[in-house]
PASEBA-1860 file (N, C-alpha, C; in nm, 3 decimals):
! residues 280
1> XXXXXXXX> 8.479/4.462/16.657/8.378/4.493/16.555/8.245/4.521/16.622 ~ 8.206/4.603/16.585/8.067/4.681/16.679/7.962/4.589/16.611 ~ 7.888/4.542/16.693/7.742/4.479/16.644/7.613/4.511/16.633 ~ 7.607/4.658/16.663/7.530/4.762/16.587/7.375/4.709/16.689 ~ 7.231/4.756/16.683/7.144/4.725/16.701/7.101/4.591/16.684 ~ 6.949/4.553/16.746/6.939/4.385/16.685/6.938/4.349/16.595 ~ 6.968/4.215/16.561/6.993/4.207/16.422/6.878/4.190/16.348 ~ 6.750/4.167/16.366/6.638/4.164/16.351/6.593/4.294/16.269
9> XXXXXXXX> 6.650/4.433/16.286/6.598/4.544/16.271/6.552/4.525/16.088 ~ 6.405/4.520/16.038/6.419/4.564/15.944/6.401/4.443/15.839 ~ 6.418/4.360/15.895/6.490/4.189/15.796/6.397/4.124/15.855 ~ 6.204/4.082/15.795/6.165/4.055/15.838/6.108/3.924/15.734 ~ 5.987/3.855/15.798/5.944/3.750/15.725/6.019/3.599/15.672 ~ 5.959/3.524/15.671/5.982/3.397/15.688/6.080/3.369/15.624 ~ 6.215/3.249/15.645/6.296/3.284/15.542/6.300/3.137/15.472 ~ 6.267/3.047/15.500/6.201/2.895/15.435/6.053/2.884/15.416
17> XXXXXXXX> 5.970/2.964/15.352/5.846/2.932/15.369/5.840/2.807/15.248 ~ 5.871/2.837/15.161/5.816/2.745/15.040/5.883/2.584/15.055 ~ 6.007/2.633/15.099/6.110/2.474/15.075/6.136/2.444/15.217 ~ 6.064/2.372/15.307/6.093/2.346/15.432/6.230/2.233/15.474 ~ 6.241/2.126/15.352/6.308/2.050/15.353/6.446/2.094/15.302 ~ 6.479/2.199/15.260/6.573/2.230/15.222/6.631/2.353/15.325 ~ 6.768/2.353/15.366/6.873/2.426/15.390/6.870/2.557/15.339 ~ 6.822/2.676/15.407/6.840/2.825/15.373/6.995/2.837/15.317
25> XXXXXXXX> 7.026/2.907/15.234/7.157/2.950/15.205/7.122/3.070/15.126 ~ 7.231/3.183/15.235/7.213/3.373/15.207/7.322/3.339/15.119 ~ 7.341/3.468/14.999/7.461/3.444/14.889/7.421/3.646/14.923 ~ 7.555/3.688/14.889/7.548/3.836/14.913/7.658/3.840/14.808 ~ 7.610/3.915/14.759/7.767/3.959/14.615/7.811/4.098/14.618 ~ 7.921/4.108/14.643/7.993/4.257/14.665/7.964/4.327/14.492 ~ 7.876/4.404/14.518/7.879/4.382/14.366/7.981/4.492/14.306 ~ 8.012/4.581/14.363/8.143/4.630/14.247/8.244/4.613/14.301
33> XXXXXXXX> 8.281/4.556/14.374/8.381/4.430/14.345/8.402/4.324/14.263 ~ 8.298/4.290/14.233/8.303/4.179/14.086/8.315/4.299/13.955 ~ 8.214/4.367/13.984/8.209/4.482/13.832/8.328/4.517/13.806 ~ 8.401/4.595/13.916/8.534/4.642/13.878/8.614/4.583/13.862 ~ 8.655/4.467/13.891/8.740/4.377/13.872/8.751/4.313/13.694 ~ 8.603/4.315/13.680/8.632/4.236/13.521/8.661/4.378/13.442 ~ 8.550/4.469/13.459/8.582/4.632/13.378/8.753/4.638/13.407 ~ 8.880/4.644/13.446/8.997/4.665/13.486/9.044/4.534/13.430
41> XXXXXXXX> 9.003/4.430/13.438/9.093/4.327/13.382/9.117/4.377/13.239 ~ 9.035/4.432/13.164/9.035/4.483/13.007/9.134/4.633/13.029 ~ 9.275/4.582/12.934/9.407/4.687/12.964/9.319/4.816/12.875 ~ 9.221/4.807/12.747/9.191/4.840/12.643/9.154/5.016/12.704 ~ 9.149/5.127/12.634/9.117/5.210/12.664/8.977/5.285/12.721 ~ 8.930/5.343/12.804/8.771/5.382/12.818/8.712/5.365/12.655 ~ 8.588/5.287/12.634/8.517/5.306/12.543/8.394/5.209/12.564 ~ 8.269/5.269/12.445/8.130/5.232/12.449/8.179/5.040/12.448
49> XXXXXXXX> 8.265/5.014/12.366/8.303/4.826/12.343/8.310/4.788/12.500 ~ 8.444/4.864/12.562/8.506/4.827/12.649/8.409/4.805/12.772 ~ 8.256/4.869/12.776/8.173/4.888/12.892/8.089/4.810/12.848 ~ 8.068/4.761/12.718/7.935/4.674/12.712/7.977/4.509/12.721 ~ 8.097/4.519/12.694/8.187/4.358/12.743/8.168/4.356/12.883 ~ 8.240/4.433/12.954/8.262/4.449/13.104/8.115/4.451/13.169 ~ 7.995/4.496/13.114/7.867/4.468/13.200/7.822/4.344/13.125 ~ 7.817/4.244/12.997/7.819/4.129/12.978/7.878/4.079/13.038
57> XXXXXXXX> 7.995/4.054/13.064/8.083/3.968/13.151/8.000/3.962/13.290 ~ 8.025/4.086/13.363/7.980/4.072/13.462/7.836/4.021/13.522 ~ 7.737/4.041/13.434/7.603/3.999/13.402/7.634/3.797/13.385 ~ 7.699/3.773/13.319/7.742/3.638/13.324/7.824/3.601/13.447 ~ 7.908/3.693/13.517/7.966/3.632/13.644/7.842/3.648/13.785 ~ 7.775/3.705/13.788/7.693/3.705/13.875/7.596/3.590/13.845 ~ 7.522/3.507/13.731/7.462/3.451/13.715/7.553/3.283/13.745 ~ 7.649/3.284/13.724/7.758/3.184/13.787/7.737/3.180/13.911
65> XXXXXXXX> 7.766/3.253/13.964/7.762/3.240/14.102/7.621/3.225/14.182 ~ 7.499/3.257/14.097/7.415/3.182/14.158/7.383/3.026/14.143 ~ 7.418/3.003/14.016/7.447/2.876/13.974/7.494/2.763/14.064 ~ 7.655/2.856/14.111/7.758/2.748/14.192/7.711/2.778/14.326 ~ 7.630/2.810/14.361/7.595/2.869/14.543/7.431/2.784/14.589 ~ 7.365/2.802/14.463/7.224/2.772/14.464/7.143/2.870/14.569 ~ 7.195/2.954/14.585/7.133/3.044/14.695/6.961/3.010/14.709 ~ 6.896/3.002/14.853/6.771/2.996/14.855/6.707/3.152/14.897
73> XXXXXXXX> 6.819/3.269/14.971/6.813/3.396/14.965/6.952/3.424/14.887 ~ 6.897/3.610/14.794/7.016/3.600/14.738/7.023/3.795/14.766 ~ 7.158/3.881/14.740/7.146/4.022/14.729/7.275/4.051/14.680 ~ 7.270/4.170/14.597/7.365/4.190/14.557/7.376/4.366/14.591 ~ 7.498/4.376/14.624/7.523/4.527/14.752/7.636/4.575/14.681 ~ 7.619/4.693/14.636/7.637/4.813/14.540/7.705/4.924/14.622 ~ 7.828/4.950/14.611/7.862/5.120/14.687/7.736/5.244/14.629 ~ 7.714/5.313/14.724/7.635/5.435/14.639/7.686/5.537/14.592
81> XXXXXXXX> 7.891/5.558/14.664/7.942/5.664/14.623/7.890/5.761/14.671 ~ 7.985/5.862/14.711/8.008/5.964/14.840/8.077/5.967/14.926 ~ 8.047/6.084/15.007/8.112/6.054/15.166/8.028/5.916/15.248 ~ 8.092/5.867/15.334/8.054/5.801/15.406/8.086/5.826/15.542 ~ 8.000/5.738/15.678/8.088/5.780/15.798/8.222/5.784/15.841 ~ 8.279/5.670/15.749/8.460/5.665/15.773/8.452/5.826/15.734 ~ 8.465/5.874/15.619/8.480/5.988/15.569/8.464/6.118/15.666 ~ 8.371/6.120/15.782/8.326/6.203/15.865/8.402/6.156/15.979
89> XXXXXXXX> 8.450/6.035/16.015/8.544/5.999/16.112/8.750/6.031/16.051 ~ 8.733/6.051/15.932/8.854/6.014/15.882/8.882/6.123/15.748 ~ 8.888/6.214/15.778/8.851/6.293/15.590/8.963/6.287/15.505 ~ 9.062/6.207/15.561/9.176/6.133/15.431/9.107/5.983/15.373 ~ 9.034/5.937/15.445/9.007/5.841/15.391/8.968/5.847/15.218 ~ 9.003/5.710/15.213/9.015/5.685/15.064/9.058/5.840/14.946 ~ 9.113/5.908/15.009/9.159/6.012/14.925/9.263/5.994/14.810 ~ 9.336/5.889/14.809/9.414/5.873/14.689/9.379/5.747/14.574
97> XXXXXXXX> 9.204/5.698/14.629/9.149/5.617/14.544/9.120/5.683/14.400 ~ 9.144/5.615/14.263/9.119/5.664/14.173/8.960/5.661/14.135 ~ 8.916/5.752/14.106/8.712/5.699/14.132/8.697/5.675/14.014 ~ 8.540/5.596/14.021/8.549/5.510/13.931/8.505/5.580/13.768 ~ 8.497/5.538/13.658/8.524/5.590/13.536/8.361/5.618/13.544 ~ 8.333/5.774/13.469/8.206/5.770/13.476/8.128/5.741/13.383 ~ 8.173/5.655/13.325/8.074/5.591/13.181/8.021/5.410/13.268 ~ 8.157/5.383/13.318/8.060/5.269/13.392/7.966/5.317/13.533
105> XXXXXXXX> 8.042/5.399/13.616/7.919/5.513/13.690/7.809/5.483/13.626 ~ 7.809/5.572/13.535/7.634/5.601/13.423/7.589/5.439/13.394 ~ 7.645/5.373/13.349/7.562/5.224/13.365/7.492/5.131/13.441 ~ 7.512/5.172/13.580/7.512/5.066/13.681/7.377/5.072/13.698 ~ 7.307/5.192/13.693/7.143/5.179/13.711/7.101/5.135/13.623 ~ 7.132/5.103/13.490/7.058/4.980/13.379/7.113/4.863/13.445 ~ 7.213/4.835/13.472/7.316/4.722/13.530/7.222/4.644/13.657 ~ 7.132/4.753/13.760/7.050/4.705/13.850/6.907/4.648/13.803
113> XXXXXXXX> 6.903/4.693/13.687/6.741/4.667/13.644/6.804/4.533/13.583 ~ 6.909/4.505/13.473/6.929/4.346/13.405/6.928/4.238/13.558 ~ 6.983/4.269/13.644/7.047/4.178/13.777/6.856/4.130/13.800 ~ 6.762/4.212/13.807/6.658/4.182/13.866/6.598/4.114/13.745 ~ 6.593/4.134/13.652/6.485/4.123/13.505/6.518/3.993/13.471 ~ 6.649/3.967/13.459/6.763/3.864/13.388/6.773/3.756/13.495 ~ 6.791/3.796/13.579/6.858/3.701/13.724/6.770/3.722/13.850 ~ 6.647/3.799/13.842/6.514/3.802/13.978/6.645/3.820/14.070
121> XXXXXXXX> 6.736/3.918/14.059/6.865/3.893/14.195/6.833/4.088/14.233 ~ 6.788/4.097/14.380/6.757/4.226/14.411/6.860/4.266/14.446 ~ 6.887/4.410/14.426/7.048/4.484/14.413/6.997/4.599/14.512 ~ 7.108/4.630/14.628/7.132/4.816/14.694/7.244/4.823/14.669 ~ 7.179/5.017/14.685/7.301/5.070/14.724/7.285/5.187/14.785 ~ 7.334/5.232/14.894/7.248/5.294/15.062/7.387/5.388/15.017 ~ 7.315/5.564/15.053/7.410/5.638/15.075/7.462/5.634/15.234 ~ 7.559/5.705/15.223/7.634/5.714/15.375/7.709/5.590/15.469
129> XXXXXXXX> 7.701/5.470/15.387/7.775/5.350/15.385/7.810/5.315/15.285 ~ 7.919/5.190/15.323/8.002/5.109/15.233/7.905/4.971/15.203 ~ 7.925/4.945/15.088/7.857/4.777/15.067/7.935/4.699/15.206 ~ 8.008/4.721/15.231/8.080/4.579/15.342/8.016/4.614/15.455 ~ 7.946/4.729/15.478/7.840/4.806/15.594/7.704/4.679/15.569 ~ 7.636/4.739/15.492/7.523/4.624/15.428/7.529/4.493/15.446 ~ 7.647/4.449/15.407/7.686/4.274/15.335/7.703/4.253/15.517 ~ 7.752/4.310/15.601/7.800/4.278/15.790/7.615/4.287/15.789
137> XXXXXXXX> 7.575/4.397/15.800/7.436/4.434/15.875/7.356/4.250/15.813 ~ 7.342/4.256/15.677/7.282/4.166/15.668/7.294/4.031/15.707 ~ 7.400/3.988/15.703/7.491/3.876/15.697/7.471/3.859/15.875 ~ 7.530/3.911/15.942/7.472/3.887/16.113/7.331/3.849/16.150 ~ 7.275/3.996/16.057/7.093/3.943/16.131/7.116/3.796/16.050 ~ 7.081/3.759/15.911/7.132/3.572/15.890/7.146/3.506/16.004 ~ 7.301/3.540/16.038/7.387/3.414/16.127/7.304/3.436/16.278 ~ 7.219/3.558/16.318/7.156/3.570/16.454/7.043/3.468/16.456
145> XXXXXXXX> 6.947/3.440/16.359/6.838/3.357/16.330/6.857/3.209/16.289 ~ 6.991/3.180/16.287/7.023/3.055/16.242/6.969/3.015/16.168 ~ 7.039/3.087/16.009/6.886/3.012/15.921/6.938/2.973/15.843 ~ 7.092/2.944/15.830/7.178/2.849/15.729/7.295/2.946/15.696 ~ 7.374/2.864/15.607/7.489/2.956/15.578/7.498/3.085/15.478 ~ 7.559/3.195/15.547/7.580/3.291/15.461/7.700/3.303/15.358 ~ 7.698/3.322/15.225/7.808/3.367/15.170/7.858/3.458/15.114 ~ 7.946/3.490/15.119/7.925/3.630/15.042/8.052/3.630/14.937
153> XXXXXXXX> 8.090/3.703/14.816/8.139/3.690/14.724/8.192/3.832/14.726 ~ 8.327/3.784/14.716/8.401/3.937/14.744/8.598/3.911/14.800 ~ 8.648/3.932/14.725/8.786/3.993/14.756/8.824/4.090/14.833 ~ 8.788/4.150/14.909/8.759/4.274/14.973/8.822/4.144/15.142 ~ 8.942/4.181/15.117/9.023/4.131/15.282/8.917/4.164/15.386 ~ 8.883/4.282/15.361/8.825/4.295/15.541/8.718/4.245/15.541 ~ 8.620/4.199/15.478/8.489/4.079/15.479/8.593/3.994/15.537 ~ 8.665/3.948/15.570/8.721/3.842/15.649/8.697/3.837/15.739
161> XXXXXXXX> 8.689/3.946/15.841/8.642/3.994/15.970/8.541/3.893/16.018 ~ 8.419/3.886/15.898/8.312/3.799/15.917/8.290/3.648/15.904 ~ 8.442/3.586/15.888/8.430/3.452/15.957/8.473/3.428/16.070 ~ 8.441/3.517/16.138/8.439/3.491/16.289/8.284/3.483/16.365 ~ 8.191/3.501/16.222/8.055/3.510/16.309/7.965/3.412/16.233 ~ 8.061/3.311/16.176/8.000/3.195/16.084/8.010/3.213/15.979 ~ 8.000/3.333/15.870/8.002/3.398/15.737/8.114/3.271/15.651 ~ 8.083/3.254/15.513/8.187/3.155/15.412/8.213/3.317/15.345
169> XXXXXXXX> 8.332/3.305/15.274/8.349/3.405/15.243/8.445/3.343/15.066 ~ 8.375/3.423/14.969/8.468/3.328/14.842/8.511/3.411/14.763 ~ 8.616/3.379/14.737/8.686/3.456/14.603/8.657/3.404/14.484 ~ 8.601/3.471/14.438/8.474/3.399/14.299/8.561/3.411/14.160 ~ 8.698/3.460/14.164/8.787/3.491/14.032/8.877/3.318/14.025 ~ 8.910/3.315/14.177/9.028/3.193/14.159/9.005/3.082/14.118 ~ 8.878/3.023/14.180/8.779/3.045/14.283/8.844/2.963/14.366 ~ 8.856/3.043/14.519/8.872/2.961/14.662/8.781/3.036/14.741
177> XXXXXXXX> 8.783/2.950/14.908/8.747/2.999/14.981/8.821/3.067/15.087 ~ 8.846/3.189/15.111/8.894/3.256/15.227/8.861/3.231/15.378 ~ 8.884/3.049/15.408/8.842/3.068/15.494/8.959/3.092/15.619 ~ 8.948/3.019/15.774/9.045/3.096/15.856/9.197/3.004/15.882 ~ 9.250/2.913/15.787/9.368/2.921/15.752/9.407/2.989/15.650 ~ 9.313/3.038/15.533/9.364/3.158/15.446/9.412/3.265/15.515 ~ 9.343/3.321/15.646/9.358/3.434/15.705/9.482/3.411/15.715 ~ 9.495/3.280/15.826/9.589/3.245/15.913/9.754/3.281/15.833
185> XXXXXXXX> 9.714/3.138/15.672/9.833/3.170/15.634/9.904/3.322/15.517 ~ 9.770/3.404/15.503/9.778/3.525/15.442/9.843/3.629/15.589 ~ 9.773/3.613/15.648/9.829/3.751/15.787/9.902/3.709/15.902 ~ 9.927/3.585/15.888/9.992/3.534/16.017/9.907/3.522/16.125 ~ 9.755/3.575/16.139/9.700/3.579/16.265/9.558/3.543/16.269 ~ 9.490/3.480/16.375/9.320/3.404/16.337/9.269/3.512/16.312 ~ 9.123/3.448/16.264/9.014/3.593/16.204/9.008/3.684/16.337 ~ 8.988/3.628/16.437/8.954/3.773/16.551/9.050/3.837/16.571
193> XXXXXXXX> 9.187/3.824/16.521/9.268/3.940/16.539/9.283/4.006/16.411 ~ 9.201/3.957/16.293/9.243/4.034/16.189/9.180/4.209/16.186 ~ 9.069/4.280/16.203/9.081/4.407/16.241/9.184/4.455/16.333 ~ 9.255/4.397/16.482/9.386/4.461/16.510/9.435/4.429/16.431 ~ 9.493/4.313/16.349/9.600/4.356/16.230/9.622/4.454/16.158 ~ 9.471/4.497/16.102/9.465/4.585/16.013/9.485/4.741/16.051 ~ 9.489/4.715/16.177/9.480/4.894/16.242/9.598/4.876/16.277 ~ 9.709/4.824/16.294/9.820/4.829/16.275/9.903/4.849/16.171
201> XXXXXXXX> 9.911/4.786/16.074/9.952/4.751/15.957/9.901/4.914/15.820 ~ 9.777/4.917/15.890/9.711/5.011/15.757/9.675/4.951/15.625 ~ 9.652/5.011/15.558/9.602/4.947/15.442/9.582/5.087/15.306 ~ 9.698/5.078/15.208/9.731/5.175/15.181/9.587/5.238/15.023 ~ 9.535/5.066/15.026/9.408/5.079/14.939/9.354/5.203/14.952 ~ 9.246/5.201/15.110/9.184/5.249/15.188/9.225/5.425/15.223 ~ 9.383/5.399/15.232/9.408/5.505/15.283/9.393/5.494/15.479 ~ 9.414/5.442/15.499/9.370/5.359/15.666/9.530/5.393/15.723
209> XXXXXXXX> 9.569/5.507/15.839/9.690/5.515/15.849/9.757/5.384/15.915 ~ 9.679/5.345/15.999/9.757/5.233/16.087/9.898/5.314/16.156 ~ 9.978/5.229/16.197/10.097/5.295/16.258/10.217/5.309/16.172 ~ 10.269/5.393/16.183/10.380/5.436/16.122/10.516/5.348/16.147 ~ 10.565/5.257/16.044/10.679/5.220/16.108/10.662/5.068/16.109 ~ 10.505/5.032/16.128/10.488/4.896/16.119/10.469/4.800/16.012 ~ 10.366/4.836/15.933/10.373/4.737/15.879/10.339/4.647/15.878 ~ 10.333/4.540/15.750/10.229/4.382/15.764/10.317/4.306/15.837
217> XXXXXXXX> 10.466/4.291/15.852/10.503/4.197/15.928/10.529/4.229/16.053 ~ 10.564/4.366/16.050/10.522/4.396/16.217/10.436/4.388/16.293 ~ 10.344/4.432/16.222/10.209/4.363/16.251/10.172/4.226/16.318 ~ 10.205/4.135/16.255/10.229/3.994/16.254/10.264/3.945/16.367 ~ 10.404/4.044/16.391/10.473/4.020/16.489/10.378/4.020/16.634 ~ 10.364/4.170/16.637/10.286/4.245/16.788/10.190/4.166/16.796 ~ 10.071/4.106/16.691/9.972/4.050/16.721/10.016/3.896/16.808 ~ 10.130/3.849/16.737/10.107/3.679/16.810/10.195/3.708/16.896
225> XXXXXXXX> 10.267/3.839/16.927/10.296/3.818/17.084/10.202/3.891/17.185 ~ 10.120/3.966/17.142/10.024/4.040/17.218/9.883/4.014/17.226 ~ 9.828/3.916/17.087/9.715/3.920/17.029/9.617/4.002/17.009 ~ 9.619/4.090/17.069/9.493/4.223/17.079/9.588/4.375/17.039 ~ 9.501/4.492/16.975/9.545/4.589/16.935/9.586/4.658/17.057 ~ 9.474/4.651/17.173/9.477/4.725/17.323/9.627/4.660/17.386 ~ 9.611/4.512/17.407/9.738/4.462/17.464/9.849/4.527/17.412 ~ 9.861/4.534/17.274/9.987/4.586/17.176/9.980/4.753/17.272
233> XXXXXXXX> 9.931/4.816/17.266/9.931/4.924/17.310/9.956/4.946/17.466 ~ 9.874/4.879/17.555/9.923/4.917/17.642/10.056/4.864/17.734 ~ 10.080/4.702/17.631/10.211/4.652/17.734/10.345/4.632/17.634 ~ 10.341/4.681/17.494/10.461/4.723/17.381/10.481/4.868/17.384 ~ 10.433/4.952/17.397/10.437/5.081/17.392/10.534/5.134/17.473 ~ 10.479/5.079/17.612/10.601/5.137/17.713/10.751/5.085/17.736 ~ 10.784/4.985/17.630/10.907/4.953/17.580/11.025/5.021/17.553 ~ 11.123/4.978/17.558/11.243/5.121/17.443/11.205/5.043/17.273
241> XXXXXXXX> 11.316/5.117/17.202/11.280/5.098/17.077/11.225/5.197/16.983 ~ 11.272/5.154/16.823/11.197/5.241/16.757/10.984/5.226/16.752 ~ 10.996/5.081/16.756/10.843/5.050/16.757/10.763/5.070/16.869 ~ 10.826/5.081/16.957/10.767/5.107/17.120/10.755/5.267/17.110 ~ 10.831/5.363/17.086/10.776/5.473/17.035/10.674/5.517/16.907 ~ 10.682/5.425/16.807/10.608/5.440/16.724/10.441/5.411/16.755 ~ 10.414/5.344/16.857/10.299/5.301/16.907/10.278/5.367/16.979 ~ 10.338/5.452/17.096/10.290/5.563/17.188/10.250/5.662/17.071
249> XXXXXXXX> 10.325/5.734/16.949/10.349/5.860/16.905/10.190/5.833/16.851 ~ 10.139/5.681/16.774/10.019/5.708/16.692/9.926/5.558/16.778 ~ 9.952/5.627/16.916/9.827/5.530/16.941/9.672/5.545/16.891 ~ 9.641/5.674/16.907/9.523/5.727/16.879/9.485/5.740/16.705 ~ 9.599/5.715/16.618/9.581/5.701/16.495/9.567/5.491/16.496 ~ 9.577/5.463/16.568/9.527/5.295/16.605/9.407/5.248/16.622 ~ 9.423/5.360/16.691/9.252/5.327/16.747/9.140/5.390/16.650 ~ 9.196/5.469/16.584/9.118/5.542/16.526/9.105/5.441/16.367
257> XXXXXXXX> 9.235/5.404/16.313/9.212/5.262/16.198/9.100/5.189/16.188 ~ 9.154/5.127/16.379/9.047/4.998/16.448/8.898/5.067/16.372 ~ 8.879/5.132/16.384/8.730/5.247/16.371/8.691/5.189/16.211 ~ 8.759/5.241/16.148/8.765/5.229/16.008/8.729/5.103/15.939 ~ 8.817/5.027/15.985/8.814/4.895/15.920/8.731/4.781/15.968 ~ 8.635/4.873/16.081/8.533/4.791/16.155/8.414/4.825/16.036 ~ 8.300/4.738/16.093/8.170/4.754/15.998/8.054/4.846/16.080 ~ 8.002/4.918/15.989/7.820/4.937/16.097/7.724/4.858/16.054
265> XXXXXXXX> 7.712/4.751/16.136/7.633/4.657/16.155/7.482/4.704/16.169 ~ 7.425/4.823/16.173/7.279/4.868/16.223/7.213/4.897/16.079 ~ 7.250/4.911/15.963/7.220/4.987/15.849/7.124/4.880/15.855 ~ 6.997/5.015/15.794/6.858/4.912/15.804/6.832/4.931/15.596 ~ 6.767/4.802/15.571/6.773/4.753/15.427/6.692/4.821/15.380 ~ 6.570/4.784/15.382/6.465/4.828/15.372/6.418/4.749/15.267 ~ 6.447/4.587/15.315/6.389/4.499/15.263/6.368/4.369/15.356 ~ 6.229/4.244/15.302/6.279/4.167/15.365/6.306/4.026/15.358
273> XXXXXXXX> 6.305/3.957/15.428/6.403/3.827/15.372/6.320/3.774/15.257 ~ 6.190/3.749/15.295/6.078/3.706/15.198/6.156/3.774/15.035 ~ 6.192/3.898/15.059/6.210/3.996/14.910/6.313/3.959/14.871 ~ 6.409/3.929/14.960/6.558/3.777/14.886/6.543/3.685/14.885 ~ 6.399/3.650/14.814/6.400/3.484/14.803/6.449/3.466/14.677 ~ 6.528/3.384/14.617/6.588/3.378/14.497/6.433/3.282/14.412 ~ 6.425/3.320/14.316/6.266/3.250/14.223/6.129/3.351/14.289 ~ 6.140/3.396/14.394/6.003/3.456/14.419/5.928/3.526/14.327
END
């Protein structure tokens, strides 16, 4: 996982000024990941009902979760929709995603003004990245300054990546925490091998080819006998076998996954910590 510029870039000002005695805690909310999730839980057809439940709801699940977190910084990180760099590295990417309905589209910019008005909770959403771009960039500079725990709220597997750099990571529907025996007993393998997992395996969400042939339990496999995507490649490959060819034929579609399902850690906010103080 690339760690982009310092983490400093951009993310400035004090991040305990008011409450010295108290424990910083970052809360980051994937936010359409929560949106879409409750909008889709409703089987009911597109309509004006069906979108004003689904942004109530969600307006009430975000305010939960500041509740259960107590965040002392808080942000909530929005896709902006478009191409992105995967997209310029990858132009199948996400191509067989269904996009999203454009009546909740058309809402989300009232949806950013209630989050701030309702809940003082400041919301992006940066073209040419993914929210999990943002939620890494921010979430590192955090864990670089040691300024307490980060969490972030999100179902989104590959935020997993980021409990390897201190990050709590919660599934705010079940509610558990994903932490690294979830990984462990979800993928078979610790958090630092979970991006080689994933560039193996693919991820058919995404559209992420991974290798042909493998698969999540093959996957599984190559990692805890190889542990690394490179090892898998350079000392399984030259094997016989159907999988030992399957890894020569798409090494470079491996490496190229690895790419994908990594974060850019450099995206600058253009805010600063002072401006995620939750009450400011």
């Amino acid at each position: 996982m690339p760690h982009g510029t310092p983490l400093t870039t951009d993310m400035t000002g004090t991040a305990n000024d008011s409450t010295p005695a108290a424990l910083p805690r970052l809360l980051l909310i994937d936010g359409l990941n929560v949106v879409r999730r409750i909008y889709e839980a409703n089987p009911e057809p597109e309509s004006p009902d069906k979108l004003n439940t689904a942004m109530r709801n969600s307006l009430a699940s975000f305010r939960r979760a500041l509740d259960e977190h107590r965040p002392s910084h808080a942000l909530a990180v929005f896709d902006f929709g478009g191409p992105t760099w995967r997209h310029a590295l990858y132009p199948r990417y996400r191509e067989k995603r269904l996009p999203m309905p454009q009546m909740l589209r058309d809402a989300l910019p009232a949806f950013y003004v209630q989050l701030a008005s309702l809940l003082n909770l400041k919301s992006v959403a940066l073209p040419q990245v993914e929210a999990d771009d943002v939620i890494a960039s921010v979430a590192q500079r955090w864990q670089a300054r040691g300024l307490g725990p980060a969490i972030i709220i999100s179902t989104d597997k590959d935020l997993c990546q980021l409990l390897e750099y201190g990050c709590l990571v919660r599934d705010h529907f079940k509610p558990e925490w994903r932490d690294a025996a979830w990984v462990q007993q979800k993928f078979g393998v610790p958090v630092a091998a979970l991006g080689d997992w994933l560039a193996l395996a693919g991820d058919d969400s995404d559209d992420i080819p991974g290798v042909r042939g493998i698969g999540p339990k093959g996957a599984t496999k190559l990692i805890k006998a190889y542990q690394t995507l490179e090892r898998v490649l350079r000392e399984a490959a030259p094997l016989q076998g159907a999988v030992a060819r399957n890894l020569r034929e798409h090494a470079e579609l491996a490496r190229l996954s690895r790419q994908l399902v990594s974060f850019k850690t450099d995206v600058a906010i253009g805010l600063t910590w002072n401006a995620l103080r939750v009450g400011a």
